[in-house]
C-alpha positions, 0 to 999 in steps of 0.5 A, a space after each residue: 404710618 402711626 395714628 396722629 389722632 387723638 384719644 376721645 375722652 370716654 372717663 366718666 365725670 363726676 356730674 355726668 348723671 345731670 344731663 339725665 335729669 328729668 328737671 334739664 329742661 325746665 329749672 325755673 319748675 323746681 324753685 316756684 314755691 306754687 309748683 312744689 307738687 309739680 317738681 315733686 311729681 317729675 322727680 318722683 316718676 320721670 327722673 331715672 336719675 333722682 338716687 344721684 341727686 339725692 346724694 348729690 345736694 345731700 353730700 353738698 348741703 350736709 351739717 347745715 341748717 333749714 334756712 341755710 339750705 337751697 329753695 326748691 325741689 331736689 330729688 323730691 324733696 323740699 329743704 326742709 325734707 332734706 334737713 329733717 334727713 341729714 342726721 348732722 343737721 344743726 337745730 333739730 334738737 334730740 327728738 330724731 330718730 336714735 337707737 330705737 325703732 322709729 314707728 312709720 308714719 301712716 300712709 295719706 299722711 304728709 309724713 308717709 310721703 316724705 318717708 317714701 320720697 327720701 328712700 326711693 320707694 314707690 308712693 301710692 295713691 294714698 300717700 299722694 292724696 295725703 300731701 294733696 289735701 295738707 297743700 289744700 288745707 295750707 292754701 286754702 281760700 276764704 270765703 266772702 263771709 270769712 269761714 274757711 272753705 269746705 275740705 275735701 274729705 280724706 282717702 
């Protein structure tokens, strides 16, 4: 007797990684522009995932410009994040990062955080408060007498 029975199909797609992603579940998350640090804190600490994704809208979003970019949060990262990474990115001018040594940005910082994010790295405490308070400073309420409320004070 021979086997009739077909092979089952065990070859890896190339978008196989997305039905691990963190963001499956709740898409609508990842393009609310009020729920930015939300989808950021998701991808960061539940995405196992986020390398692959990162590569993915990179690879698809390559040469193009800040505005040309998709809304939302992939890997992390918003487009402009994503465009200020991608050295073929039009409208950048010359003042990205050339041959020299670039100076890091200083952790509590919107920029430390952003470094920290597009390399994968762990972000602390510090780094979180930093784009926190850049958030809170950029939504901030004005009170009934128009002066700006009171901030919080810095890490």
């Amino acid at each position: 007797m021979s086997y009739t029975g077909s092979v089952p199909d065990t070859v890896a797609r190339p978008r196989d990684w997305m039905g691990q992603a963190a963001c499956r579940d709740d898409v609508d998350l990842f393009f609310d522009l009020q729920r930015v640090h939300e989808a950021r804190a998701v991808c960061v600490v539940r995405c196992p995932v986020r390398a692959q994704c990162l590569a993915s809208v990179m690879a698809r979003e390559e040469g193009t410009s800040e505005h040309s970019r998709d809304e939302g949060v992939f890997a992390g990262l918003d487009r402009r994040q994503r465009w200020r990474l991608d050295p073929k990115a039009p409208g950048k001018g010359d003042d990205g990062p050339a041959t020299a040594a670039v100076e890091l940005p200083q952790c509590g910082t919107a920029a430390a955080l952003e470094h920290h994010l597009a390399r994968g790295e762990a972000v602390d405490g510090t780094c979180w408060s930093g784009e926190l308070r850049r958030h809170h400073v950029s939504h901030r309420v004005r009170r009934t007498d128009g002066e700006p409320e009171a901030l919080p004070e810095a890490p």
